[in-house]
C-alpha positions, 0 to 999 in steps of 0.5 A: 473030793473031785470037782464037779463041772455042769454040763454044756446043756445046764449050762445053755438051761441056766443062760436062757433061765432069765429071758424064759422068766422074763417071756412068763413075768409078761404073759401073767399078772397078780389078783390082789385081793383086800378086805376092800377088794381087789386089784390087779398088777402086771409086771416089768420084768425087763426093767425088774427081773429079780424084783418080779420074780421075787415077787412072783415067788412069794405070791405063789408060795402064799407069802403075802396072804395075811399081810395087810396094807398098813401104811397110807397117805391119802390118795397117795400111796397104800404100804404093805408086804411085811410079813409081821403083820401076819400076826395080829398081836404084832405091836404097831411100833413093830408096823413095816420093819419086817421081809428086808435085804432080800434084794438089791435095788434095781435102776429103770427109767420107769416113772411113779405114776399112777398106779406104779408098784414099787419095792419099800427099801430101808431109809438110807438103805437103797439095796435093803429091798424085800418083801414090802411094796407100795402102790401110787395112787397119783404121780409121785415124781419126788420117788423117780430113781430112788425106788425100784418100780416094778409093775403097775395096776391095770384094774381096781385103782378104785380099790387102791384109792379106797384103801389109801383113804382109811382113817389112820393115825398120827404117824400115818399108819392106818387104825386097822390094817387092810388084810390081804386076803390072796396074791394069786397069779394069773394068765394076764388079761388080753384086749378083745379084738386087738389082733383082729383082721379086718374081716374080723373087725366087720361085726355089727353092734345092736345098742340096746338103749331106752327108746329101743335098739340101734342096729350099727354095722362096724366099717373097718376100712375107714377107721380100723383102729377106732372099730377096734376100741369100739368092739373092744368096749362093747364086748368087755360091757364098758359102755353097758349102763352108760347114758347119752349125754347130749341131744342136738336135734337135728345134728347128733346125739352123743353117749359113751363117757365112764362118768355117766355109768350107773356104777361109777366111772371106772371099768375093768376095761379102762387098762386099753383105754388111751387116746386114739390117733385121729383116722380122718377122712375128708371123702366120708360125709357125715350123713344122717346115720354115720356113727363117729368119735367125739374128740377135745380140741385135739383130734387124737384124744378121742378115747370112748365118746361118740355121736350118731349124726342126725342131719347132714353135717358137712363141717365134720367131714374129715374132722372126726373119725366116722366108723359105723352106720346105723343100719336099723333103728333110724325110728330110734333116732326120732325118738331121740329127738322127740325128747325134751332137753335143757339145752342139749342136755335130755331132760330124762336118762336115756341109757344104753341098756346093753350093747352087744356084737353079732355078725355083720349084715 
């Protein structure tokens, strides 16, 4: 039989295949979705290429609907990916020996924190990966280097957290397995505002709040990158429901923490929250009206806290990141004040209703 010899075009198709998989493994994510909700992954694929790709393989060819997650430690890690848990009638001795050596294992420095998707390999086995795959609810660092960390959750760790708490038996298993409803594979999610210019990032935002709406013209030219966070957490609804938590009469009322959410802490837009780096200037005053970010000790941890001023405050000048004005509601202000406290804390809850963006003035 004559041999057969690829053309110089196949061969230049198959070359570029890995980088066009990697370039697409970036731009998309897996929704997960659980008898208890959902969660959602986005890849490495410059860290894992074959262990992505498999997996985005197996996701849209439904091969993961059906599965469950079947093995747990309590805020730990959630198991799951073995294809025998299809099958109800599967004995539980028979839990997690199913869909290995399909892969070899594949070595990164990527680190087992929270949220990190690795592949399950066989014991003393470490190129016997496969379809099985575990989730970190906290930092596993004993598992750095032994396992092949792929992706990480970007939204529903309270869903993973959920799963990872569900009674199980002696031998860890959980009594009732978590069905994984869906894998489905979709566009991955991209950060409101994060490519913004500055023209752009001048917006308005009106706070809807308890005592009435405040008017707040974003300034992008003293702080962009704290703007930015701002817009970003106010058009994805983050600060919606949250409460101000502090009132100092005559100095600043402050709101803007997940803990104070009516419906828990976590938000789908937590995946941009990080601290910000400090954009301190010492020729902005913090006047009655300014609008700024609230820090810990160190002035780049900012993260979704803020404060209006209420008084002149001279000591926060060039210390917090000033980055808006209130330029309607300053009656909204007074209103604050006229609140009762214990301390610096509003004897009532005081929310922020909705919060919104409009043009600038």
């Amino acid at each position: 039989m004559r041999s057969m010899r690829a053309s110089p075009l196949l061969l230049l198709l198959l070359a570029l295949a890995p980088l066009a998989l990697a370039q697409n493994a970036a731009e998309v994510e897996a929704v997960v979705t659980t008898d208890l909700g959902s969660f959602r992954i986005q890849f490495f694929p410059e860290s894992a290429p074959k262990h992505v790709a498999q997996f985005l393989s197996y996701s849209q060819k439904g091969f993961y609907d059906g599965t469950a997650f079947f093995r747990a430690v309590a805020n730990g890690v959630i198991q799951g990916g073995d294809p025998l848990l299809k099958n109800a009638a599967t004995p539980r001795a028979r839990w997690g020996t199913g869909g290995f050596v399909t892969l070899a294992s594949e070595s990164s420095n990527l680190k087992h924190l929270r949220g990190t998707v690795s592949a399950v390999h066989l014991q003393n086995k470490p190129d016997s990966d496969g379809s099985q795959f575990f989730v970190c609810v906290s930092p596993q660092p004993a598992l750095d280097g032994k396992y092949t960390a792929f992706g990480e959750v970007t939204e529903g760790m309270d869903i993973v957290e959920q799963i990872s708490r569900v009674p199980l038996d002696e031998n860890g298993l959980t009594q009732t397995p978590v069905r994984i409803r869906k894998v489905s594979i979709e566009p991955k999610k991209t950060e409101p505002y994060a490519n913004a210019s500055e023209e752009e990032l001048r917006k308005v935002v009106t706070m809807n709040t308890t005592l009435g709406a405040i008017k707040i013209q974003m300034e992008p030219d003293w702080a962009r990158a704290t703007v930015q966070r701002f817009l970003m957490l106010t058009a994805t609804g983050w600060y919606d429901h949250t409460a101000f938590h502090r009132i100092s009469k005559g100095f600043v009322i402050q709101g803007g923490t997940g803990e104070t959410r009516v419906s828990g802490p976590t938000h789908p837009a937590d995946r941009w929250v990080h601290p910000l780096k400090a954009e301190l200037r010492g020729d902005l005053k913090h006047a009655r009206g300014i609008v700024s970010m609230a820090h810990g000790d160190d002035p780049n941890s900012a993260t979704t806290s803020f404060f209006i001023v209420l008084g002149p405050a001279a000591h926060l000048d060039g210390n917090f990141a000033a980055f808006g004005r209130v330029v309607q509601g300053m009656d909204v202000l007074e209103a604050f004040e006229k609140e009762d406290v214990n301390g610096e804390t509003p004897k009532r809850r005081l929310e922020i209703l909705s919060a919104n963006i409009e043009p600038s003035v």
